[in-house]
C-alpha positions as CSV (number, residue, x, y, z in Angstrom):
1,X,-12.1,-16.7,-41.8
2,X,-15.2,-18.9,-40.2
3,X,-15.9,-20.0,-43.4
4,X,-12.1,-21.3,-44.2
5,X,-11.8,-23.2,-41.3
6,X,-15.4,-25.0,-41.8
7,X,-14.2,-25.7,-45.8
8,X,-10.9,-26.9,-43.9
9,X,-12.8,-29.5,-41.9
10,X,-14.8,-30.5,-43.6
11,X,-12.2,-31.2,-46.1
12,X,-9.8,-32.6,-44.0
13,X,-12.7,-34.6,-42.2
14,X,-10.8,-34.5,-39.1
15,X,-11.8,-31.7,-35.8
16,X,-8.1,-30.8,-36.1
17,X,-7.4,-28.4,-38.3
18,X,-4.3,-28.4,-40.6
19,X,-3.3,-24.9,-40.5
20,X,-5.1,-23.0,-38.1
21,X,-5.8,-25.1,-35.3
22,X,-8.1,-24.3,-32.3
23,X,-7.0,-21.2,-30.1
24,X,-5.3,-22.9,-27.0
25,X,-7.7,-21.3,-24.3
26,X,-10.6,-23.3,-26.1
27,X,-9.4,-26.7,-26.2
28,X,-9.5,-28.9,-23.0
29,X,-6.8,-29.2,-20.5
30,X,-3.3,-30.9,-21.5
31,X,-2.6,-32.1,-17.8
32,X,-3.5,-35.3,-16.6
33,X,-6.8,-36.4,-16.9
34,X,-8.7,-35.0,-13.4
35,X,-9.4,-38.1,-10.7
36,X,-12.7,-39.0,-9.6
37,X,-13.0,-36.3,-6.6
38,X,-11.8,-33.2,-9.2
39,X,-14.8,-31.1,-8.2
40,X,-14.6,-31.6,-4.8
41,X,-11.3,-31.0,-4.8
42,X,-11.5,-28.2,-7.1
43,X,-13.8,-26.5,-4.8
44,X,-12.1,-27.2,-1.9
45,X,-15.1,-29.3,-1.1
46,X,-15.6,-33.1,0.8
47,X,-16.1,-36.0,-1.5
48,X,-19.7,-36.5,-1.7
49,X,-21.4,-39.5,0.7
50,X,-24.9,-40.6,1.1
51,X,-24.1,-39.2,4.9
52,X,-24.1,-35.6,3.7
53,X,-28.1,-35.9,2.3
54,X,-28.7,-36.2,6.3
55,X,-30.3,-32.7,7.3
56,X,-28.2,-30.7,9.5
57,X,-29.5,-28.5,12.4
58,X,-28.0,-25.0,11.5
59,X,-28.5,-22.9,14.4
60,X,-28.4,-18.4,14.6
61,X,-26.2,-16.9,16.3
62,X,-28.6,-16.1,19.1
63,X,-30.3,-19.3,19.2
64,X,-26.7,-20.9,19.7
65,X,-25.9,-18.2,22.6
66,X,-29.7,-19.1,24.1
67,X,-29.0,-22.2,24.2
68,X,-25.2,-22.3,25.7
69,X,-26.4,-19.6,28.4
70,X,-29.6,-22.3,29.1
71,X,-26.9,-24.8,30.1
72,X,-25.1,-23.0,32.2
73,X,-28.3,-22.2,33.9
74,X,-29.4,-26.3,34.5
75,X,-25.6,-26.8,35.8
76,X,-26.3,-23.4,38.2
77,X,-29.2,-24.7,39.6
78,X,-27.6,-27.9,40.1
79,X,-25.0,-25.8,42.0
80,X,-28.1,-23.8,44.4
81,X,-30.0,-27.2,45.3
82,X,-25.8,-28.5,46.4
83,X,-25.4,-25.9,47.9
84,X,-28.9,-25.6,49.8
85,X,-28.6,-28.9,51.4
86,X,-24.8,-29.3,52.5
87,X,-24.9,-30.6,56.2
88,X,-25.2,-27.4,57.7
89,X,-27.3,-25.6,55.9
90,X,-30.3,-28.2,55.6
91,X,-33.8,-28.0,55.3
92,X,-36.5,-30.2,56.1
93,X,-39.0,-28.9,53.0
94,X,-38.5,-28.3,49.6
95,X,-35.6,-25.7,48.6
96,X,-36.9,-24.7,45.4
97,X,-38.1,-21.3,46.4
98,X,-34.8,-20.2,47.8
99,X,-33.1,-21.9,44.4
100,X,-35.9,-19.6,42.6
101,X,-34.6,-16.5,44.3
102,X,-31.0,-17.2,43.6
103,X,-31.2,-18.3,40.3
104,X,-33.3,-15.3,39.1
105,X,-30.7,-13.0,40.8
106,X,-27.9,-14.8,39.1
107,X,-29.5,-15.0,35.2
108,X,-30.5,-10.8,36.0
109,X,-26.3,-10.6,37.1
110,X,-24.9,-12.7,34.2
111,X,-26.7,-10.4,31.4
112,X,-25.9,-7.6,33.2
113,X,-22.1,-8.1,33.3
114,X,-22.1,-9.6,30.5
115,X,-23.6,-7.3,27.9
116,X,-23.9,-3.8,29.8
117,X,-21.5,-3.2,32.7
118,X,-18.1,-5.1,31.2
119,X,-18.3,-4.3,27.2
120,X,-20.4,-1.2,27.4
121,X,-19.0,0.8,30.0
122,X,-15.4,-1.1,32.1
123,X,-13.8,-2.0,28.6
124,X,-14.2,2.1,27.3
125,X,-12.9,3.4,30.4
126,X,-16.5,4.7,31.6
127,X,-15.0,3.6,34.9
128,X,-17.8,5.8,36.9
129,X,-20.3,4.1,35.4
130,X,-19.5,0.5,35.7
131,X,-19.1,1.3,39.1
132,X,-22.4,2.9,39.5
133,X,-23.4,-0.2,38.2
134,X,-21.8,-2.5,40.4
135,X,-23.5,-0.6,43.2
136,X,-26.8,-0.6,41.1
137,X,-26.5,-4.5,41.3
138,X,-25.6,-4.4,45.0
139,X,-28.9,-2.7,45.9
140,X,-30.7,-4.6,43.0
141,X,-30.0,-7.8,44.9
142,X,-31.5,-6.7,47.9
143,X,-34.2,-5.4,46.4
144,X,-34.7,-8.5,44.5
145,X,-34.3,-11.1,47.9
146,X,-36.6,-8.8,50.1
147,X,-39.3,-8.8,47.1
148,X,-38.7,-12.8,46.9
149,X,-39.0,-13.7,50.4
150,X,-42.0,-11.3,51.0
151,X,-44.0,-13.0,48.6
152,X,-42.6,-16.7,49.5
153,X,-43.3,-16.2,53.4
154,X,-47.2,-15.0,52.6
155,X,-47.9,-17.4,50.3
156,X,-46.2,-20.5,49.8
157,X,-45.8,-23.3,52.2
158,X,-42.4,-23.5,53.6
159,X,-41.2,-25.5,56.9
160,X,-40.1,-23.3,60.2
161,X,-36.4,-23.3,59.3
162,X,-36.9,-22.4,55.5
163,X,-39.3,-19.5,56.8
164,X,-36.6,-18.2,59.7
165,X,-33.7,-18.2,57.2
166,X,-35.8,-16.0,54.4
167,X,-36.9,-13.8,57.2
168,X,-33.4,-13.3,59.1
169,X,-31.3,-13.1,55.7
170,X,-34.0,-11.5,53.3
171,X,-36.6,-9.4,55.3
172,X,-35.3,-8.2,58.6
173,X,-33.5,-5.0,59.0
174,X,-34.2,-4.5,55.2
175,X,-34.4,-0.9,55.5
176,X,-31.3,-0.1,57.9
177,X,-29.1,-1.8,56.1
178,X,-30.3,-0.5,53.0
179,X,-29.0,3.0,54.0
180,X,-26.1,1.7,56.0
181,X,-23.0,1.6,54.1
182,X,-21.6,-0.9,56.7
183,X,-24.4,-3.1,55.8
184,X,-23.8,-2.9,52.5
185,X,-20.4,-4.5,53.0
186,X,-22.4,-6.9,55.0
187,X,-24.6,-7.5,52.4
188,X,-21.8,-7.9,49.4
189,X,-19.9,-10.6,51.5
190,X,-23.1,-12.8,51.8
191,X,-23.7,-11.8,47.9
192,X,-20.5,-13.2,47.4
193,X,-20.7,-16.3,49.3
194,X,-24.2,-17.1,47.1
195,X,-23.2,-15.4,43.6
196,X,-19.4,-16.2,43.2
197,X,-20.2,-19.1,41.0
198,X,-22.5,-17.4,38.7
199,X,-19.9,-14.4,39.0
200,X,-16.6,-16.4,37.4
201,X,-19.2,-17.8,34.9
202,X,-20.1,-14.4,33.7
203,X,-16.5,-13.8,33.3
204,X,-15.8,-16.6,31.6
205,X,-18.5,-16.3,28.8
206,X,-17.6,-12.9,28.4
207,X,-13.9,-14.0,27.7
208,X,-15.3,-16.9,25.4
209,X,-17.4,-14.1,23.7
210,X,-14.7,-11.6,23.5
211,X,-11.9,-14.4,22.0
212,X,-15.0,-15.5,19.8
213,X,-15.4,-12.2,18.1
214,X,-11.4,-11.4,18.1
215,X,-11.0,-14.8,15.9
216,X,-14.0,-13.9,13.9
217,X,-12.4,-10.3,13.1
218,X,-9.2,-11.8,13.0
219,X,-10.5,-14.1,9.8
220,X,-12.1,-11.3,8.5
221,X,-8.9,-9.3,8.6
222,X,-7.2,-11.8,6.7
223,X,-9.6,-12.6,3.9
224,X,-9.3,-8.5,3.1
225,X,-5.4,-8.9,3.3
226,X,-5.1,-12.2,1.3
227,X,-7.5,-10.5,-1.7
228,X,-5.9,-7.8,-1.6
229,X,-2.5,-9.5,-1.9
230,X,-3.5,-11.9,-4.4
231,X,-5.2,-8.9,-6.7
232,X,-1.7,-7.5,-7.2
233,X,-0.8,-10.6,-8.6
234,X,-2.5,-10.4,-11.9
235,X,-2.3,-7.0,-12.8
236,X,1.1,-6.8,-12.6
237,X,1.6,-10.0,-14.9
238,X,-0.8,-8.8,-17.4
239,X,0.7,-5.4,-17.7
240,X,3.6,-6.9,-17.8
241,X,2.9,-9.5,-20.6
242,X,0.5,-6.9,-22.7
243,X,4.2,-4.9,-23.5
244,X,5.8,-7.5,-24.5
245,X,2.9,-8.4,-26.9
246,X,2.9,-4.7,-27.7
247,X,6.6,-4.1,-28.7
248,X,6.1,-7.8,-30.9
249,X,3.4,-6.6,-32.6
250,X,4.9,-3.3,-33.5
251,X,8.0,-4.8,-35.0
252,X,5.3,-7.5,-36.7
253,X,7.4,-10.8,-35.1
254,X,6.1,-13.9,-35.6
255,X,5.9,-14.9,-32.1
256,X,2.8,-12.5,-31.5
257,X,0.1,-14.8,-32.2
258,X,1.3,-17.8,-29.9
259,X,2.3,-15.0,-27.4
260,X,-1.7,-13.7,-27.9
261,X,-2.8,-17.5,-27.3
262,X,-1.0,-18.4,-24.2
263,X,-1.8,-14.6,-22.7
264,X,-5.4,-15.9,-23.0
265,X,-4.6,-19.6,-21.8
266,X,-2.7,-18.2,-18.4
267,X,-5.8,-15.0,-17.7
268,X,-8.4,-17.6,-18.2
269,X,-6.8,-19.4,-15.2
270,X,-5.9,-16.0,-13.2
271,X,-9.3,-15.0,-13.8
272,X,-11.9,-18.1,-13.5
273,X,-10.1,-20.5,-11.8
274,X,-8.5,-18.9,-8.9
275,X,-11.2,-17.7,-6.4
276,X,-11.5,-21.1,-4.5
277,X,-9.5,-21.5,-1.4
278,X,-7.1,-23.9,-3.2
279,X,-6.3,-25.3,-6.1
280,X,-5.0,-28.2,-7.6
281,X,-1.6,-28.6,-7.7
282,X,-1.7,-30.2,-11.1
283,X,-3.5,-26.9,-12.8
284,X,-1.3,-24.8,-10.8
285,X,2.0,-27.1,-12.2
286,X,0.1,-26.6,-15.5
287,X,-0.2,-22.5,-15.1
288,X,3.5,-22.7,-14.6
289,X,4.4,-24.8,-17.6
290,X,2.8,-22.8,-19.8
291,X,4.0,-19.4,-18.1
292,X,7.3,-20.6,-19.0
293,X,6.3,-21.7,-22.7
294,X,5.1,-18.0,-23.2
295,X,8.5,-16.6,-22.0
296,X,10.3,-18.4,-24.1
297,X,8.5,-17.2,-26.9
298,X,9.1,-13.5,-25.0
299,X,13.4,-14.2,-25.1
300,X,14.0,-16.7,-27.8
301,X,18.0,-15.6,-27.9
302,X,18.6,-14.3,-23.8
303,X,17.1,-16.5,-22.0
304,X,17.7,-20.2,-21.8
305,X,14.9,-22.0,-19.6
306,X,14.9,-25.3,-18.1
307,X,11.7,-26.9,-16.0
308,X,11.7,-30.3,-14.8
309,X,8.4,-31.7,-12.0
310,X,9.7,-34.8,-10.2
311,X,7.3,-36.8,-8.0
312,X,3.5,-38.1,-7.9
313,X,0.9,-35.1,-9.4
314,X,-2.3,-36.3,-7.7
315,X,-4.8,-34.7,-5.5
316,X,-2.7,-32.2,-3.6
317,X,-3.9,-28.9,-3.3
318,X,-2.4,-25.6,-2.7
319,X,-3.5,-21.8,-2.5
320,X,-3.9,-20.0,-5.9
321,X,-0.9,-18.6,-7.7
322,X,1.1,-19.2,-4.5
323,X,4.5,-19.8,-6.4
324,X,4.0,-17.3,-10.0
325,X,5.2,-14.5,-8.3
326,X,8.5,-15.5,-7.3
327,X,9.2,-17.0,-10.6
328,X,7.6,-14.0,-12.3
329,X,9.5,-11.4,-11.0
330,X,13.1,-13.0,-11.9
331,X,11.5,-12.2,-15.2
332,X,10.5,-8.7,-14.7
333,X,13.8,-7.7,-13.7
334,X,15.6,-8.7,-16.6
335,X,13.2,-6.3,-19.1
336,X,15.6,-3.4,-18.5
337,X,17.6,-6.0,-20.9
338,X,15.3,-7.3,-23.7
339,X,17.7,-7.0,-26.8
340,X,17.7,-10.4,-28.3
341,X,20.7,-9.3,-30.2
342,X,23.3,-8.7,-27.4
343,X,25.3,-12.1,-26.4
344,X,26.3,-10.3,-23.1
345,X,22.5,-10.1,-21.3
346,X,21.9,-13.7,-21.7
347,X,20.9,-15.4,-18.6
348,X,19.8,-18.9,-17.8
349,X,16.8,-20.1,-15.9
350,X,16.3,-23.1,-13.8
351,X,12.9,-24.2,-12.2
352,X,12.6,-27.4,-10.6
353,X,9.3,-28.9,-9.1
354,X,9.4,-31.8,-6.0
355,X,6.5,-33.3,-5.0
356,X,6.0,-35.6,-2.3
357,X,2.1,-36.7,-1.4
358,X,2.2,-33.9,1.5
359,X,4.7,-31.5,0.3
360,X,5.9,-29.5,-2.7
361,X,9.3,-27.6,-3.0
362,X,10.1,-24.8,-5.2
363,X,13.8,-24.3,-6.7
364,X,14.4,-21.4,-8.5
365,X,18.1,-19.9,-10.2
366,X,18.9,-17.1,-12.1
367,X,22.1,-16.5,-13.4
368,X,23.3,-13.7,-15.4
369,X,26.3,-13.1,-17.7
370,X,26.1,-9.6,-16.8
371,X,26.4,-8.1,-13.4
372,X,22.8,-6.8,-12.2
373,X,21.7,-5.0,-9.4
374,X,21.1,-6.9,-6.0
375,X,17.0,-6.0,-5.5
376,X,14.9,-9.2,-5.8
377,X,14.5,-10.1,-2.1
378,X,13.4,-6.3,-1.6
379,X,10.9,-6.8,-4.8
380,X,7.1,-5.8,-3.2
381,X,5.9,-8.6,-5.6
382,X,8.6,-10.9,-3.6
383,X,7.6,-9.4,-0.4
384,X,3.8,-9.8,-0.4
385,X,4.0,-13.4,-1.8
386,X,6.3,-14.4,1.0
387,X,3.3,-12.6,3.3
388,X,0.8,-14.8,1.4
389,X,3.0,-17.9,2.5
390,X,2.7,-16.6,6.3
391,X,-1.0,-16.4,6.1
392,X,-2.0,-19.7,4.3
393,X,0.9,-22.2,5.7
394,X,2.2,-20.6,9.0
395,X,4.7,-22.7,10.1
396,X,3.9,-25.2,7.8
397,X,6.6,-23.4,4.7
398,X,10.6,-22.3,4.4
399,X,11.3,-19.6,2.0
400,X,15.1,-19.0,1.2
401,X,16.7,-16.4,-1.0
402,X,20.1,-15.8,-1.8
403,X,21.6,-13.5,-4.3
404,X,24.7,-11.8,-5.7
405,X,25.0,-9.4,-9.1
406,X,25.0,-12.7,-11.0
407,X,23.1,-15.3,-9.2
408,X,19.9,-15.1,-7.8
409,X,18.7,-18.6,-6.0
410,X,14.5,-19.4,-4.0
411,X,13.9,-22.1,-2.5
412,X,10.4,-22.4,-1.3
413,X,9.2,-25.4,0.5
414,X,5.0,-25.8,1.4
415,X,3.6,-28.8,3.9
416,X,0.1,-29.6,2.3
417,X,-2.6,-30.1,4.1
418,X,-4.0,-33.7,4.9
């Protein structure tokens, strides 16, 4: 055969060959010649600028929560040395060693909430514990203060009024009110007149932190569901198509071979072209066209098929294979009926395609000479497409279907994205 089709064109001395032709799947696209930006927009990828060669500071995880948690300690101490020298509560020294003691307090409170006593134990309903906790902290702060001041008071330098308050506050009756449980209200009251702020921040990053990890499982959640939803797309079409080639080629019809090279035109596109994000809506337009073209080779006699695409075909994207499956199935359900010889299964099909520079809309009829059952909006291809529209446009698409035992009508309609 290989060396026919060299004699041929070399004879011919023309690339096209006179009677065999290049398989379909090998020659280049048919569509409209890409623009400029087709990879990028191919990919689902920026058009490229001299601005993207700048480096760009990628930051862990970690390093990212370091350095968020480092900011909230500069605007903390901001808050100590405010609140140290308020009218009246002023020293005439330095306040740093007092800011020291709270702000060490505070960072040792913030981690603790934060990653042990809220997530670890109050979220599972270890109730005992977090509140062992909470009193571990109480007792930690004194601790912690009486330690502090100890050390300040013997060896730093600190003015008469800086010295009395450490002293009164920190280091006097350290040890009865350590075993008093009416101190220990005493002492939470002045804990919380010092440590509220640093308190409702530990709250708040833990809420940031917990709505951070929802949206991060939440994304993960729907990349499984939209895989999983658009792997039942192709296996069904195949299966579907590879009978129809099967029942051709056992009754030796003549259609078979352009059936074989438009099956391999549509699975090079289901299976290389649609794992980006999105597509473009010209090659998706194209799958379509040529979807059709292979089922009218499928129902030469049953089916008549009319497609028309109105409106600008430029860079719009959309999500893979978004639209086959609701034209597909009104297909499917007619196989129960493939008998090209009987007049009363004929049906007609109508596709129509409007495009706008930000939209595209989707209108779909069947309609049957024969009665057929009323199942199409209940079809789980039907139903997990729909579910496919949810997850990629939400509240960006309408999706309409109305049917009877003759008539079966879609109207999808998709916002694109900017």
């Amino acid at each position: 055969m290989s060396e026919v089709l060299i004699g041929e064109w070399k004879r011919t001395g023309t690339k096209k060959l006179q009677s065999f032709g290049r398989p379909k799947f090998l020659r280049p696209s048919s569509g409209p010649t890409p623009p400029k930006r087709w990879l990028s927009s191919r990919f689902c990828m920026p058009a490229f600028s001299f601005t993207s060669l700048r480096p760009r500071l990628r930051l862990s995880a970690t390093a990212s929560a370091g350095l968020i948690q480092l900011g909230l300690w500069v605007v903390l101490a901001g808050f100590y040395f405010a609140w140290n020298n308020r009218p009246n509560f002023h020293f005439a020294g330095p306040v740093w060693p007092l800011v020291a003691l709270q702000m060490g307090f505070a960072v040792l409170l913030f981690n603790a909430l934060v990653y042990l006593i809220i997530p670890r134990w109050l979220l599972r309903g270890r109730y005992g514990q977090a509140l062992l906790g909470a009193v571990g902290l109480l007792y930690a702060f004194q601790s912690w203060m009486y330690a502090g001041a100890r050390l300040a008071l013997a060896y730093l330098p600190l003015d008469a009024v800086m010295r009395r308050t450490l002293h009164g506050f920190y280091v006097a009756d350290f040890w009865p009110t350590l075993l008093s449980p009416f101190g220990q209200l005493r002492v939470l009251m002045g804990m919380l007149a010092v440590l509220l702020f640093p308190v409702l921040i530990s709250f708040l990053a833990f809420a940031l932190v917990v709505e951070r990890r929802r949206l991060h499982l939440e994304r993960h959640h729907l990349a499984l569901e939209l895989g999983y939803l658009k792997s039942q797309i192709n296996p069904q079409f195949l299966f579907h198509t590879l009978g129809s080639l099967h029942r051709l080629t056992r009754a030796r019809d003549a259609r078979a071979p352009d059936v074989v090279l438009h099956l391999a035109d549509l699975m090079r596109y289901t299976l290389y072209e649609t794992d980006a994000e999105c597509v473009p809506l010209a090659r998706e337009l194209e799958f379509m066209a040529d979807y059709l073209a292979l089922e009218r080779l499928r129902h030469p006699a049953t089916i008549e098929i009319e497609h028309t695409v109105t409106g600008p075909v430029g860079t719009q994207q959309l999500a893979p294979l978004l639209l086959h499956p609701f034209l597909e199935r009104l297909f499917a359900t007619l196989d129960d009926y493939d008998n090209d010889t009987t007049p009363d299964q004929s049906a007609r099909l109508t596709s129509h395609v409007q495009v706008s520079p930000a939209a595209v809309g989707l209108t779909l009829t069947r309609t049957t000479a024969a009665a057929r059952p009323v199942g199409y909006r209940t079809e789980p291809a039907v139903a997990a497409a729909r579910r496919r529209l949810a997850l990629h446009y939400p509240g960006r698409h309408t999706a309409r279907i109305s049917e009877d035992a003759h008539t079966v009508r879609v109207e999808v309609h998709l916002q694109l994205p900017a």
